[in-house]
C-alpha positions in Angstrom: -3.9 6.9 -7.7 -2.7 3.6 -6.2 0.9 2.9 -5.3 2.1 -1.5 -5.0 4.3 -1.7 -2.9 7.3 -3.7 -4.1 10.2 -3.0 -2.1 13.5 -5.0 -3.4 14.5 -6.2 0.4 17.2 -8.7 -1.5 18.6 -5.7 -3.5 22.1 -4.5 -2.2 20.6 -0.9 -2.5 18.1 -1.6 0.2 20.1 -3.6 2.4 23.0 -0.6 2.0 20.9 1.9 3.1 18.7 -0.3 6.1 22.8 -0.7 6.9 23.5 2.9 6.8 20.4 3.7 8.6 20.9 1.7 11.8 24.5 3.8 12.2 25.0 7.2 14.0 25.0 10.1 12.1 28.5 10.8 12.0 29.9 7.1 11.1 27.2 7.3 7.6 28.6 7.3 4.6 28.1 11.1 3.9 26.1 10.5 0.3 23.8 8.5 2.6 24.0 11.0 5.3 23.2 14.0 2.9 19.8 12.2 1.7 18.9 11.3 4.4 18.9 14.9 6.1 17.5 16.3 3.1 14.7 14.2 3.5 14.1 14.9 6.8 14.2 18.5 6.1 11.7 17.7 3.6 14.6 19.2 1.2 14.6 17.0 -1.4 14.1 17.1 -5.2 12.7 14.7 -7.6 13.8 13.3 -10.6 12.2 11.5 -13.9 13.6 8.6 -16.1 12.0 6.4 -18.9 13.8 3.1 -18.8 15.6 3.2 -22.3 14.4 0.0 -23.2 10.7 -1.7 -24.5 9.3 -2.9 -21.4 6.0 -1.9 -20.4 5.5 -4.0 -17.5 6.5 -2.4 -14.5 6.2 -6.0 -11.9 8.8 -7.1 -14.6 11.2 -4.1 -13.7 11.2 -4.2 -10.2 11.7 -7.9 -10.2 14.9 -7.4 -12.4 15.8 -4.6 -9.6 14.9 -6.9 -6.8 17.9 -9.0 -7.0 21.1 -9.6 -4.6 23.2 -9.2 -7.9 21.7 -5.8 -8.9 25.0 -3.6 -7.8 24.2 -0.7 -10.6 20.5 0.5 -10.3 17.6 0.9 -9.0 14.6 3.9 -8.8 12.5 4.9 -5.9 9.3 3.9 -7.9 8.4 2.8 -11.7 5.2 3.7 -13.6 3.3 0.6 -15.4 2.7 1.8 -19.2 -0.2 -1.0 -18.9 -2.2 0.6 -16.3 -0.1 3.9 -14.8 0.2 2.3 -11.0 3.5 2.9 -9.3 5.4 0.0 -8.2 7.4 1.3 -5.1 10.8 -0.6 -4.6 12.7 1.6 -2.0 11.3 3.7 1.1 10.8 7.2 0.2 13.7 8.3 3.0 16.2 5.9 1.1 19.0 7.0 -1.1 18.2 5.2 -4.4 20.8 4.3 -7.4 19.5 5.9 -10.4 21.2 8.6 -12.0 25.4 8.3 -10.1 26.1 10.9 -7.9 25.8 13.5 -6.7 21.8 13.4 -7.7 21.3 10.0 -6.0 22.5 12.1 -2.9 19.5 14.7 -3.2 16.7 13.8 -5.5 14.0 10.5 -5.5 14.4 8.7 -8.9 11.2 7.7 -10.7 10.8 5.7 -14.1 8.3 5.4 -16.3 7.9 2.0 -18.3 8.8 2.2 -22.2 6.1 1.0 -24.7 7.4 -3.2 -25.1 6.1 -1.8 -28.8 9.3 -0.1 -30.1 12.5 -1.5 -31.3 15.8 0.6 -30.4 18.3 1.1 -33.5 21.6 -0.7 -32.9 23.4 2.0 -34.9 22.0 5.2 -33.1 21.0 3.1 -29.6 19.1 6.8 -29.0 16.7 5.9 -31.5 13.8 3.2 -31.8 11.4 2.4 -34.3 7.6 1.7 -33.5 6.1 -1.3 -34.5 2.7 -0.4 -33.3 1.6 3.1 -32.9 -2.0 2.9 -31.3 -0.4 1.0 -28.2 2.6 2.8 -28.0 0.7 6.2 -28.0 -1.6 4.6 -25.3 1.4 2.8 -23.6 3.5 6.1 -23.4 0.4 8.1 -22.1 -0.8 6.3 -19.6 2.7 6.2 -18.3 2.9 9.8 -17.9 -0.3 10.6 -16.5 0.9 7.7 -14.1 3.7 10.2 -13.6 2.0 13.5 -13.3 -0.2 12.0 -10.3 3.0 10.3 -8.5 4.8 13.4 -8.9 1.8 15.7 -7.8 1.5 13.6 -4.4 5.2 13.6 -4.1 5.7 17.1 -4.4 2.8 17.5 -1.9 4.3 15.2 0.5 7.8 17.3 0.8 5.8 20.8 0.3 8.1 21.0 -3.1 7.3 23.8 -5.9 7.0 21.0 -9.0 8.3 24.7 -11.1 11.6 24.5 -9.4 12.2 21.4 -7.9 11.6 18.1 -10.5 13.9 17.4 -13.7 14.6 14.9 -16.2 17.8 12.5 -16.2 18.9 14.7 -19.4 18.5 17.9 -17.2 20.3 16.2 -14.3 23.3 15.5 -16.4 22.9 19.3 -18.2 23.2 20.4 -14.5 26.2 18.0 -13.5 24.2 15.8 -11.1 23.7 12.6 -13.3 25.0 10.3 -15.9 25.1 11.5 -19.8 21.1 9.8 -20.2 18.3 11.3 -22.4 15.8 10.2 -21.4 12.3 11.1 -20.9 12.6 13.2 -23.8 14.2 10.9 -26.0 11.3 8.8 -25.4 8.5 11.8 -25.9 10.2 13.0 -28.8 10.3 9.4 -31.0 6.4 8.7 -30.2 5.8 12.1 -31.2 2.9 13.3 -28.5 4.6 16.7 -27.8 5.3 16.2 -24.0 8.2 18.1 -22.6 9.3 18.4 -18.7 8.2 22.5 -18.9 4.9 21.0 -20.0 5.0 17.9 -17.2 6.1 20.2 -14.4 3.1 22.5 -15.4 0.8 19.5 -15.0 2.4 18.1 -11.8 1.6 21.6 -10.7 -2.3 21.9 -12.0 -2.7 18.0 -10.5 -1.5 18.7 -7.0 -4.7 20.8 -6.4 -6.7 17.4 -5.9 -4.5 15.1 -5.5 -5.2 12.5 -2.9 -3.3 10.2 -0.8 -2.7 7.3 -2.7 -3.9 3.7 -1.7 -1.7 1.3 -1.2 -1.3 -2.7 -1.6 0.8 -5.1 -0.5 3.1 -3.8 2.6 3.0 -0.9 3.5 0.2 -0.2 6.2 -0.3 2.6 8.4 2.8 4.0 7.1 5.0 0.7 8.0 6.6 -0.8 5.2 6.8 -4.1 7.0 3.3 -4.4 7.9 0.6 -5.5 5.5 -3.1 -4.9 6.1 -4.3 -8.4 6.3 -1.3 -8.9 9.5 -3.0 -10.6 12.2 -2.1 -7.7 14.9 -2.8 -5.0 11.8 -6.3 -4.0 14.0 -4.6 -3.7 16.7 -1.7 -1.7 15.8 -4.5 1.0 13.8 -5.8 1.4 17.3 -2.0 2.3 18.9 -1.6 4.6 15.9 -4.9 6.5 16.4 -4.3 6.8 19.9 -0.9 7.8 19.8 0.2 4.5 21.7 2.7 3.7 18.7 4.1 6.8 16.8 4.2 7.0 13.1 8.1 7.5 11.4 7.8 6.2 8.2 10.5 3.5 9.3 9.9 0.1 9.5 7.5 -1.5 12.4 9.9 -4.7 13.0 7.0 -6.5 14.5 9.2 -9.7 15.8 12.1 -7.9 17.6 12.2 -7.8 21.0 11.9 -4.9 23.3 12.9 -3.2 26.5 11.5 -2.7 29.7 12.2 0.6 29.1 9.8 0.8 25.7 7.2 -1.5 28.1 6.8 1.5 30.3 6.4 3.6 27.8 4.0 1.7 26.0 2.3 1.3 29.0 2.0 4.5 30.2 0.6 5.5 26.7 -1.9 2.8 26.8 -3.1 4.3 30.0 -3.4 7.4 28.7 -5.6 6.8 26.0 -7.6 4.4 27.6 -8.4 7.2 30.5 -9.0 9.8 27.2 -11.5 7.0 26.0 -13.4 6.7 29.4 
């Protein structure tokens, strides 16, 4: 599977919770607080959307998110129904805005793209009609499958039992965690393929068996979401990683900011280290 990184570093969510972040524990606001433990603690849970509207292009999407105006929502992640790659818009360890609280304080938040094939019904907004069946069948399962493998490496990333610990938006609100949404299975159940979250937990659960880490583009390398591949100093920040010079946290690198002559000694000392380990 392959995952774009497309982090929305103008949206108010991510510059809330880089905000949030960079306090102490105890001045957080507690939503923040309570993800951000339960992440650590590799406690959280997952959730799945559909977007509720025909748009199949998942760039699209995460541009609309990507906004300094976009106050009201954004997901973790949302599933092209072109080709099934992930476009990642926030950090896994950031709360995201996409189903109210208190399930943005506890579960990641991933949509799938809706066939751009299907026209919703202005008297029963739940509905839609298709105007082209072959793509929207071919639209709506590639996005899932996109889905099953996100959700199969997520759930092995966190150690998560995909039995117990995924639901839907519509299953978030039945359990008083989220807004009063139907989707996916509104979506599943107007193109008429039979999927059903019993059925996509059961293949989250058969896929995690091979899943495999998935590539990446864009930013995102060596586990930095601020450093790109092609960086000039990417080369020799893989060496610090694989010798243990610089430590892997799944936070940003911030590869212009100064540092202390405290970090220089540790640096230093580390760099020793591994150079005596390589002699």
């Amino acid at each position: 599977m392959e995952i774009i990184e497309s982090f929305a570093t103008l949206s108010p969510c991510w510059n809330t919770n880089i905000y949030q972040q960079g306090l102490a524990p105890d001045k957080r606001d507690t939503r923040y607080n309570q993800y951000y433990n339960l992440f650590a603690q590799k406690k959280i849970k997952l959730m799945l959307h559909s977007l509720g509207c025909p748009r199949a292009s998942a760039d699209y999407q995460s541009q609309r998110w990507n906004v300094a105006t976009n106050t009201s929502a954004i997901a973790h992640a949302v599933i092209d129904s072109n080709d099934g790659i992930a476009r990642q818009n926030l950090r896994w360890d950031m709360r995201g805005w996409h189903c109210c609280d208190p399930g943005n304080n506890t579960h990641v938040g991933v949509e799938m793209c809706e066939s751009d094939k299907i026209k919703y019904r202005t008297d029963k907004p739940w509905l839609f009609d298709i105007l082209d069946r072959p793509t929207v069948e071919r639209h709506c399962r590639t996005a899932y499958n996109g889905a099953v493998e996100l959700f199969a490496y997520l759930c092995n990333l966190f150690s998560l039992d995909p039995l117990k610990d995924i639901c839907s938006h519509k299953e978030g609100h039945a359990m008083g965690i989220a807004s009063n949404h139907g989707d996916p299975e509104h979506y599943w159940t107007g193109v008429g393929l039979g999927y059903t979250m019993d059925g996509f937990r059961a293949d989250v659960k058969a896929a995690m068996a091979s899943a495999s880490v998935p590539a990446t583009t864009a930013a995102g390398f060596l586990g930095f979401p601020d450093v790109s591949a092609d960086d000039w100093y990417a080369d020799a920040l893989k060496w610090a990683v694989e010798h243990n010079v610089i430590l892997q946290s799944g936070k940003p690198f911030y590869p212009d900011n100064p540092f202390t002559k405290a970090a220089a000694v540790v640096l230093l000392r580390r760099m020793w280290n591994a150079i005596q380990k390589e002699g």
